[in-house]
N, CA, C and O of each residue as an XYZ file, in Angstrom:
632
protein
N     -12.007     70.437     83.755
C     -12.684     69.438     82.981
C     -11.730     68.324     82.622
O     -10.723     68.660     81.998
N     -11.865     67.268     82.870
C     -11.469     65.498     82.898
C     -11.453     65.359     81.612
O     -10.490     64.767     81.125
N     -12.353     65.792     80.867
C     -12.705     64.760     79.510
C     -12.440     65.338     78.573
O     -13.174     65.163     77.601
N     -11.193     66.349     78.438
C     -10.455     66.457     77.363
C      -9.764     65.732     76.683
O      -9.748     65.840     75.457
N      -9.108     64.914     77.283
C      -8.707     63.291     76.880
C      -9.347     62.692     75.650
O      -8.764     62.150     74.711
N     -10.764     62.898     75.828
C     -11.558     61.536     75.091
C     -11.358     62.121     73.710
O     -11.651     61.381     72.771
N     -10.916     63.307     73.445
C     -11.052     64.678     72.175
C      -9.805     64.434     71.553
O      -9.680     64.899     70.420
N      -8.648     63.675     72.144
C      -7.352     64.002     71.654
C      -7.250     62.759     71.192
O      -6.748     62.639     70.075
N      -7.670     61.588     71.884
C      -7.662     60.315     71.271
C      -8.372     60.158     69.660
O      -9.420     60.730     69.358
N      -7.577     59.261     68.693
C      -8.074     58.699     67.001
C      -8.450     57.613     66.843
O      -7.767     56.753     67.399
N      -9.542     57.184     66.126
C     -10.091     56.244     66.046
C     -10.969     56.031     64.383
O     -12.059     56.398     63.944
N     -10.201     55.510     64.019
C     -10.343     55.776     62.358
C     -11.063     54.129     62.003
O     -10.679     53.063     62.484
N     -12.094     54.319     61.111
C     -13.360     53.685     60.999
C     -12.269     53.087     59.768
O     -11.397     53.786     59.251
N     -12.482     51.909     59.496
C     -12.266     51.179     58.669
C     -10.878     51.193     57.658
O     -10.815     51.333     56.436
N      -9.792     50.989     58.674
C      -8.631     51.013     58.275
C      -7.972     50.126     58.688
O      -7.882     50.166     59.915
N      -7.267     49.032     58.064
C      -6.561     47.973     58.426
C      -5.441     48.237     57.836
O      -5.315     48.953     56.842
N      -4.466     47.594     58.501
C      -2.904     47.618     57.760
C      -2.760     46.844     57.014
O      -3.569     45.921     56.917
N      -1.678     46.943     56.219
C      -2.214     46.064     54.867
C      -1.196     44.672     54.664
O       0.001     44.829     54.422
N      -1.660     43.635     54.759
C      -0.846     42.583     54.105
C      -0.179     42.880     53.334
O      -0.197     43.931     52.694
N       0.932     41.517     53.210
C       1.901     41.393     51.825
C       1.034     40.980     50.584
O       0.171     40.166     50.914
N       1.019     41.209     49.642
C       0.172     41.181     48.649
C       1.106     39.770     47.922
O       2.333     39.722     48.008
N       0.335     38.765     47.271
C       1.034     37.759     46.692
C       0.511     38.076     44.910
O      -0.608     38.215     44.415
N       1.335     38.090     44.556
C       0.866     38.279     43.002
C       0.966     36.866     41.893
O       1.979     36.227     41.611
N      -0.405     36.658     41.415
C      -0.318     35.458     40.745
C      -0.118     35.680     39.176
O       0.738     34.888     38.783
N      -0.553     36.394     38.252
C       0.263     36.307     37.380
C       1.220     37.349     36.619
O       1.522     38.420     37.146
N       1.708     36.947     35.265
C       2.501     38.133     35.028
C       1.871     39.568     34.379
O       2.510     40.416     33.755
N       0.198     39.592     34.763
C       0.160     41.205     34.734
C       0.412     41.463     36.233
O       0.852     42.607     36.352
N       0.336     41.028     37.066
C       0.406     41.694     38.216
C       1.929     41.670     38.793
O       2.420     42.359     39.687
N       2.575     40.544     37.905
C       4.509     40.942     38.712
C       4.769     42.274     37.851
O       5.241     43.295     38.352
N       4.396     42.148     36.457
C       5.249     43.362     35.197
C       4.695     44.865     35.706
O       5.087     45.989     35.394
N       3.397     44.339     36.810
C       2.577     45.918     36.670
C       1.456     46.641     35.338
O       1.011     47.789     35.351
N       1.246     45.769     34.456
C       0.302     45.872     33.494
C      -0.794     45.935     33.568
O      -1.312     46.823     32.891
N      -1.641     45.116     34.345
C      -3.196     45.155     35.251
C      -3.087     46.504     35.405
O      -2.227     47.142     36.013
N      -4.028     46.873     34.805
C      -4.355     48.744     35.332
C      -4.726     48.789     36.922
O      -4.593     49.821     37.580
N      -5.282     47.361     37.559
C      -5.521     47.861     39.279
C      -4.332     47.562     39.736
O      -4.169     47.829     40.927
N      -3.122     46.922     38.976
C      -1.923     46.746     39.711
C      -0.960     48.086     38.859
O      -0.306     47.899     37.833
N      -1.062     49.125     39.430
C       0.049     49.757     38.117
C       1.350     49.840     38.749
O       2.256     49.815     37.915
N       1.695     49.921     39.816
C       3.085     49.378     40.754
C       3.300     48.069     40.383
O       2.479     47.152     40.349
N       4.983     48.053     39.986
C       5.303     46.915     40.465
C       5.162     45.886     41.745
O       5.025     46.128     42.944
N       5.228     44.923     41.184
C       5.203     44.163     42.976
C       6.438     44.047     43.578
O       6.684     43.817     44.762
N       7.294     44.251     42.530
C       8.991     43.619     43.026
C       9.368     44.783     43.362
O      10.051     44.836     44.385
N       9.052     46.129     42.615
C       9.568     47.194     43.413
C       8.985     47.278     44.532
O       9.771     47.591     45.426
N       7.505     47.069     45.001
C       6.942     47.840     46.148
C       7.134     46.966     47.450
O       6.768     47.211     48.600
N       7.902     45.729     46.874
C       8.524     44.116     47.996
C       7.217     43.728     48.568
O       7.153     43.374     49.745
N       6.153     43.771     47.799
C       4.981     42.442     47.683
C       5.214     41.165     47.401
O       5.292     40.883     46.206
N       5.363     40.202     48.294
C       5.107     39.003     48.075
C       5.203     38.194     46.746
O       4.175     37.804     46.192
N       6.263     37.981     46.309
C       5.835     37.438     44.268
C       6.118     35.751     44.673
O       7.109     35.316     45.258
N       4.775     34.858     44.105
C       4.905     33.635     44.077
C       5.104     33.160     41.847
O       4.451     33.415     40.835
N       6.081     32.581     42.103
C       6.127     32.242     41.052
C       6.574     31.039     41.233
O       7.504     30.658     41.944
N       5.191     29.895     39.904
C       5.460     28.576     40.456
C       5.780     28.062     38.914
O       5.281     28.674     37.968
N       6.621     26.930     38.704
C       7.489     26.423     37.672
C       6.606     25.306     37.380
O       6.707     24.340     38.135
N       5.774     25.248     36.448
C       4.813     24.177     35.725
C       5.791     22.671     35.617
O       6.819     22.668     34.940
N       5.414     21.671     36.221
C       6.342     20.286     36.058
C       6.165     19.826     34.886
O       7.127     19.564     34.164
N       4.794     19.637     34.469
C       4.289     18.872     33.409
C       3.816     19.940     32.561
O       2.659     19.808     32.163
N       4.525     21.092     32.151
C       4.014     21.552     30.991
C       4.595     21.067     29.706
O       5.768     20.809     29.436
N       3.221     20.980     28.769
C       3.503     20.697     27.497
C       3.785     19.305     27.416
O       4.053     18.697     28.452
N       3.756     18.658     26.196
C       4.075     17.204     25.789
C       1.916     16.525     26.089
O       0.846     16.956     26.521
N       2.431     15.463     25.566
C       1.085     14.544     25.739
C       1.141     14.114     27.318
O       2.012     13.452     27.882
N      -0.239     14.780     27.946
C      -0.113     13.610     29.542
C      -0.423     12.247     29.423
O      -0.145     11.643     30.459
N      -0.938     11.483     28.465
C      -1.344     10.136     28.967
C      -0.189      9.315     28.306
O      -0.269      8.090     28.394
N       1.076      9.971     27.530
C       2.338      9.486     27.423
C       3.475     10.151     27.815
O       4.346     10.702     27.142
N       3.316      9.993     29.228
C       4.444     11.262     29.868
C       5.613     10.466     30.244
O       6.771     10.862     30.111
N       5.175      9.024     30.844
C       6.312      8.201     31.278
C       6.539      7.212     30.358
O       5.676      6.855     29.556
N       7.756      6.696     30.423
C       8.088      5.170     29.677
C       7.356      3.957     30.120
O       7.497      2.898     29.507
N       6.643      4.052     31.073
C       5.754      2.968     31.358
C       4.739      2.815     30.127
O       4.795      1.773     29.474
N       4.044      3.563     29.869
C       2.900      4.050     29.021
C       3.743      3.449     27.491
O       3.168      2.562     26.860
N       4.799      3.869     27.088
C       4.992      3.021     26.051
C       5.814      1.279     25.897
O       6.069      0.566     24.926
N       6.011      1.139     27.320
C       6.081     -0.722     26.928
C       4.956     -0.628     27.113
O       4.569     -1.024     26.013
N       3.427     -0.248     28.045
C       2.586     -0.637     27.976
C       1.986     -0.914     26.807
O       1.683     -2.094     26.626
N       1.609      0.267     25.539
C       1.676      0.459     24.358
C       2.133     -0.944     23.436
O       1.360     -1.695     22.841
N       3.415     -1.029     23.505
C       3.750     -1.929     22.873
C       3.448     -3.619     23.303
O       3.309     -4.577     22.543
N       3.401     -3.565     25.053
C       1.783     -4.597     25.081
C       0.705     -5.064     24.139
O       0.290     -6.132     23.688
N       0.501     -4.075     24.067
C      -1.210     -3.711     23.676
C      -0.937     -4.137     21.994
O      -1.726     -4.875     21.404
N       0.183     -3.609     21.388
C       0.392     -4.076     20.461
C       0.344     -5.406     19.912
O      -0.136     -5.810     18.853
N       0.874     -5.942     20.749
C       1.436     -7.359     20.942
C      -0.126     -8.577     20.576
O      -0.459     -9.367     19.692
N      -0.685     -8.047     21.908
C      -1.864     -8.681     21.799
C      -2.651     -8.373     21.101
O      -3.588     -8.369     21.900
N      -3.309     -7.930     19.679
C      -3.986     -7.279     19.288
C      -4.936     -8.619     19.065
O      -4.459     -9.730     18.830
N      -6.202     -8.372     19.162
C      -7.315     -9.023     19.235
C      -7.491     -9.594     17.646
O      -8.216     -8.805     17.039
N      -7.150    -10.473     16.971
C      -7.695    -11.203     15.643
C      -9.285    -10.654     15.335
O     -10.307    -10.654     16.021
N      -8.984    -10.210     14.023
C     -10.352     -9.820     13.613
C     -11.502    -11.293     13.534
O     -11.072    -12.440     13.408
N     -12.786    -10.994     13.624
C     -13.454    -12.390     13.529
C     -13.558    -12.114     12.256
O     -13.525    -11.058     11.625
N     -13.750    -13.727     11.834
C     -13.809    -14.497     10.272
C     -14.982    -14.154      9.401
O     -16.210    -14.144      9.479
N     -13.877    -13.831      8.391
C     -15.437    -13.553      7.188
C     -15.970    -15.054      6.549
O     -15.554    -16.211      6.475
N     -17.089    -14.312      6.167
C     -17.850    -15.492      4.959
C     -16.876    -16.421      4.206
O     -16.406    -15.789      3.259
N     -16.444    -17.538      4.255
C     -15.825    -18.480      3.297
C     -15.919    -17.680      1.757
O     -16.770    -16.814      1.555
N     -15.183    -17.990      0.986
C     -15.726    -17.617     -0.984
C     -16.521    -18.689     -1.141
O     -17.396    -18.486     -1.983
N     -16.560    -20.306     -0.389
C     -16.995    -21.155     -1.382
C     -18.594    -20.979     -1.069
O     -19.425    -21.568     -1.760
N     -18.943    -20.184     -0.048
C     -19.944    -20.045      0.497
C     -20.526    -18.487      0.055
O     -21.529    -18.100      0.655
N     -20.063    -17.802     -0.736
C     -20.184    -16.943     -1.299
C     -20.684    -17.115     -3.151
O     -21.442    -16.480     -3.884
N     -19.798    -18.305     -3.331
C     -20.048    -18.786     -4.657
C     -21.601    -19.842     -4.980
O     -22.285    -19.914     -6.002
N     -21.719    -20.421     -3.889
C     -23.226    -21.048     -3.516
C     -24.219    -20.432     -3.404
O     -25.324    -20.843     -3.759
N     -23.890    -18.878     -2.671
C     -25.369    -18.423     -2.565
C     -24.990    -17.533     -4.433
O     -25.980    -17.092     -5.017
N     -24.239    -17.453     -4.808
C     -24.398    -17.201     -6.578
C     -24.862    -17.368     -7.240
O     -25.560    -16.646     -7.952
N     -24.528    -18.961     -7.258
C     -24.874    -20.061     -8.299
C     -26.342    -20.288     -7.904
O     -27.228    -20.174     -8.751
N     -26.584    -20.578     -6.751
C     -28.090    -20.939     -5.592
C     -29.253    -19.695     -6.214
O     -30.411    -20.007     -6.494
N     -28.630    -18.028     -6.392
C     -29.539    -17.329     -6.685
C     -29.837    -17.084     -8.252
O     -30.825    -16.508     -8.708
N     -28.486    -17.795     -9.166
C     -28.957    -17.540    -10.651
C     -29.525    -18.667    -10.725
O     -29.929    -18.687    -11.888
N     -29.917    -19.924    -10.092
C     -30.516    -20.860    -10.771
C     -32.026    -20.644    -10.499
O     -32.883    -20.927    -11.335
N     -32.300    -20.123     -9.277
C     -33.223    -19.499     -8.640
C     -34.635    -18.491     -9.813
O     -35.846    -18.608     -9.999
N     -33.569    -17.606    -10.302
C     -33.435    -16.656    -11.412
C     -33.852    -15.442    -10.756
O     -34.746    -14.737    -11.225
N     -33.014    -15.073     -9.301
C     -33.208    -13.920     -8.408
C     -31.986    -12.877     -8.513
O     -30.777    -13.022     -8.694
N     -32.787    -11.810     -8.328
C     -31.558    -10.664     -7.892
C     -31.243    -10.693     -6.649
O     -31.982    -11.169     -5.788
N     -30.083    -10.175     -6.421
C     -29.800     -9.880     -4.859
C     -30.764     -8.876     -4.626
O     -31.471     -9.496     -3.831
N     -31.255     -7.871     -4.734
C     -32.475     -7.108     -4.223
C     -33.289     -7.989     -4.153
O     -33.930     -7.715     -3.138
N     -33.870     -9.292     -4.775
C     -35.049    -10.170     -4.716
C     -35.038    -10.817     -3.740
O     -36.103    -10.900     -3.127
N     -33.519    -11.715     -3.070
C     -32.937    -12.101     -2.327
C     -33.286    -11.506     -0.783
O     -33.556    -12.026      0.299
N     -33.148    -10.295     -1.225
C     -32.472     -9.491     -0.031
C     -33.731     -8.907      0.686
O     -33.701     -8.172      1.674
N     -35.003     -9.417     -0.065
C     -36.385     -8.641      0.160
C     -37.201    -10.056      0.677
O     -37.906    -10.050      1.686
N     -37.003    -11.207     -0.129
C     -37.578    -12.475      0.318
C     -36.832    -12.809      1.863
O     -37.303    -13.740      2.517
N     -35.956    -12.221      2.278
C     -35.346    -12.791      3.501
C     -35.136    -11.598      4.505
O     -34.508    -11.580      5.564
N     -36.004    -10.382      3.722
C     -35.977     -9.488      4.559
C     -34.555     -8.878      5.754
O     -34.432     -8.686      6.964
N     -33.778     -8.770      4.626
C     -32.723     -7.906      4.580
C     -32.474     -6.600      3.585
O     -33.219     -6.215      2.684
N     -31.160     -6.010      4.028
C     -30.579     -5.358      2.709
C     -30.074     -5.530      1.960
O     -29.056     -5.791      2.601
N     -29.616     -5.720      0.445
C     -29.456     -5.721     -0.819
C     -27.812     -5.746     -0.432
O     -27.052     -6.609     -0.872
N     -27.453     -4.809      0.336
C     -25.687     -4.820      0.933
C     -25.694     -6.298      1.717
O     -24.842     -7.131      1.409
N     -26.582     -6.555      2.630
C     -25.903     -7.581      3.250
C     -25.734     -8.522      2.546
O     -24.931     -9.309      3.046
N     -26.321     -8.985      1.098
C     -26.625    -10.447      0.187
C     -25.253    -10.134     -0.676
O     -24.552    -11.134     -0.830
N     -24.651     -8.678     -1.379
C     -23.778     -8.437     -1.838
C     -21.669     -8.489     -0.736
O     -20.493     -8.473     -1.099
N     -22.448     -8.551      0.643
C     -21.287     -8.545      1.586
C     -21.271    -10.101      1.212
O     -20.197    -10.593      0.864
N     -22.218    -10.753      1.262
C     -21.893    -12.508      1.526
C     -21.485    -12.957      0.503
O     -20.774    -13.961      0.544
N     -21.889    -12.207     -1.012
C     -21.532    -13.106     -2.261
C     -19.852    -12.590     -2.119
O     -18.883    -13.331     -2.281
N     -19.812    -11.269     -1.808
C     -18.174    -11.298     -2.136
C     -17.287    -11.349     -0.436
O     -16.241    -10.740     -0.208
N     -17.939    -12.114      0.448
C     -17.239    -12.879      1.364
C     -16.550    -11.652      1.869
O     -15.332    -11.739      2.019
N     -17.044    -10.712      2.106
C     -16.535     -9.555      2.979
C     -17.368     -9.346      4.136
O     -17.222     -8.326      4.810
N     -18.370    -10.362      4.477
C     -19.729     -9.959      5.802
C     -18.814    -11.064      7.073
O     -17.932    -11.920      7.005
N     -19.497    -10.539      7.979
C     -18.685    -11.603      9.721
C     -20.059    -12.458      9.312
O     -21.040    -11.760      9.054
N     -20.204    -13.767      9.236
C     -20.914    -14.682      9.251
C     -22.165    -15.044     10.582
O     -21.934    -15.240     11.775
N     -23.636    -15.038      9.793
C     -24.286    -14.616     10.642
C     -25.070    -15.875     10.673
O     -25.481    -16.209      9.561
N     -25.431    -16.774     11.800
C     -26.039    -17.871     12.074
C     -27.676    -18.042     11.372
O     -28.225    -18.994     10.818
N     -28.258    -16.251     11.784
C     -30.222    -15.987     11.386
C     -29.860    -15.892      9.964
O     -30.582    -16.664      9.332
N     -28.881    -15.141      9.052
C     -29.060    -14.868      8.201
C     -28.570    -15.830      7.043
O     -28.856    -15.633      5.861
N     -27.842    -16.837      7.473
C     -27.433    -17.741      6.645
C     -28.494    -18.810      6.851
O     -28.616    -19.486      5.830
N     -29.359    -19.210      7.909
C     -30.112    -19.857      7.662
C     -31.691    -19.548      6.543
O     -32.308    -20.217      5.713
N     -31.850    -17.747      7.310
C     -32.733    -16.981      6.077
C     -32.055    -17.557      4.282
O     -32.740    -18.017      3.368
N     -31.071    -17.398      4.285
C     -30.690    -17.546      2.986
C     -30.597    -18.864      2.650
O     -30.253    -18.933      1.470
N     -30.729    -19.841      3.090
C     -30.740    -21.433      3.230
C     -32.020    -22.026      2.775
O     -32.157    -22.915      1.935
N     -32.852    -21.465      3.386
C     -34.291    -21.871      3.493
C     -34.891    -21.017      2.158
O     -35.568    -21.649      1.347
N     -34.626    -19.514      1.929
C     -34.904    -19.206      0.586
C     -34.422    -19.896     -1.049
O     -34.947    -20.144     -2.135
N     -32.759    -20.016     -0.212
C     -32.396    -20.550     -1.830
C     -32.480    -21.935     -1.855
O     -32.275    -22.495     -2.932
N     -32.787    -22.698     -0.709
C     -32.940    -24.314     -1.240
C     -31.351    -25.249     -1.156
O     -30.974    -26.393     -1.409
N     -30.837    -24.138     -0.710
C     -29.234    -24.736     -1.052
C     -28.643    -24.895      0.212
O     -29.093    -24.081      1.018
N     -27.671    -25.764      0.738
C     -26.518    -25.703      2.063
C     -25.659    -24.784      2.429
O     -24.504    -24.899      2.019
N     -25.929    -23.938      3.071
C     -24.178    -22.447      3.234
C     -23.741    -22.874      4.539
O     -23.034    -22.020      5.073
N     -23.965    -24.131      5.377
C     -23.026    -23.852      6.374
C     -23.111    -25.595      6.583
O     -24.016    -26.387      6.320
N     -21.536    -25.819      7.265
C     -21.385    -27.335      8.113
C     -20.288    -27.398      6.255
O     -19.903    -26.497      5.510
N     -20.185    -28.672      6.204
C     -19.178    -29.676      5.436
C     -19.037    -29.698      3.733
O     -18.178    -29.679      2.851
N     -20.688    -29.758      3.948
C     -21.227    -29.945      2.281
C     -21.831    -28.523      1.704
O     -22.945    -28.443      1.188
N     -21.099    -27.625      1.838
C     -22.021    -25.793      1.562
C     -21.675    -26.077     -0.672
O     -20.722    -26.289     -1.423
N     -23.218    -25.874     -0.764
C     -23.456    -25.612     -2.269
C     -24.277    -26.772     -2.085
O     -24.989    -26.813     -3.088
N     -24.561    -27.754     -1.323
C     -25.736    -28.876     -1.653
C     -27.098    -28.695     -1.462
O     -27.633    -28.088     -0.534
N     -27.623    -29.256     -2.388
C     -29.307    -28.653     -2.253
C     -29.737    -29.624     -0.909
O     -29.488    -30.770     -0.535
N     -30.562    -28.423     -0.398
C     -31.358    -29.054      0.755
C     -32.453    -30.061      0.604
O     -33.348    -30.002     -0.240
N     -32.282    -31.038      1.554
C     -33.276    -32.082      1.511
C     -34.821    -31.731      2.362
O     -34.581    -30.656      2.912
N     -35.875    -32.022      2.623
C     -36.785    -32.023      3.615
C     -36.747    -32.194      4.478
O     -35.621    -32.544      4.829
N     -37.511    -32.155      5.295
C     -37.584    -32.744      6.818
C     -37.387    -34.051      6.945
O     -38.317    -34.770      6.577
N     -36.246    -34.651      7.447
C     -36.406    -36.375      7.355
C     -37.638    -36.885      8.257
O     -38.223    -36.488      9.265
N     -37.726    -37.983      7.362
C     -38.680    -38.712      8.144
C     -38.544    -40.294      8.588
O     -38.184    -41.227      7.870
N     -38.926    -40.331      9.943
C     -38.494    -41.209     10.499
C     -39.497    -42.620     10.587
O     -39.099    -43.624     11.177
């Protein structure tokens, strides 16, 4: 019989030889990972260990570029826009006690808030073209151009 041969030959179902194993962190170099309980350095597995460049510190000030830029930026800083004049603060005052209005009265006839009539008397508001004319036309008085505190005239007529 020939085919004793085929009986002596092995052929083992699902066995591969095994790669170098690369180990990424330090449970798997120290051996702590319970599926790693061998070392890797003893068993001469593959150990990649990579050295962080940019660890730690702020990234969006990592180089010296970033602070002359900085001090650019400094440089140019954008001017705040202009508040309300005082003398134009003191007009719509005088304009609303002669009136004999509150700033809530003010602030309701011109259909605003009570803050915005109190930002303008004490000249802490950014100056507003609708609302100084609202307040123009209520109090009878001038708040903007050359002559602010003069009572308004009518419509000229020609």
């Amino acid at each position: 019989m020939s085919g004793t041969t085929d009986w002596e030959s092995k052929t083992v179902i699902g066995f591969r030889a095994k790669a170098p194993k690369v180990a990424r962190n330090g449970a798997e170099l120290n051996g702590t990972s319970p599926s790693h309980s061998p070392l890797a350095r003893r068993t001469g597995a593959v150990v990649a260990t990579d050295k962080k460049v940019t660890a730690g510190g702020n990234k969006a000030h990592s180089g010296p570029d970033h602070q002359r830029i900085a001090k650019l930026d400094r440089e140019n800083e954008v001017a705040p826009p202009p508040k309300v004049l005082p003398s134009v603060g003191k007009a719509i005052q005088t304009a609303r006690a002669d009136k004999e209005l509150t700033q809530k009265d003010l602030a309701q006839k011109i259909n605003e808030k009570p803050s915005v009539i109190q930002d303008y008397e004490a000249g802490k508001a950014i100056p507003s073209p609708q609302i100084l004319s609202k307040m123009e036309r209520a109090l009878g008085v001038k708040l903007r151009g050359a002559d602010i505190g003069k009572k308004l005239e009518g419509p000229k007529k020609s």
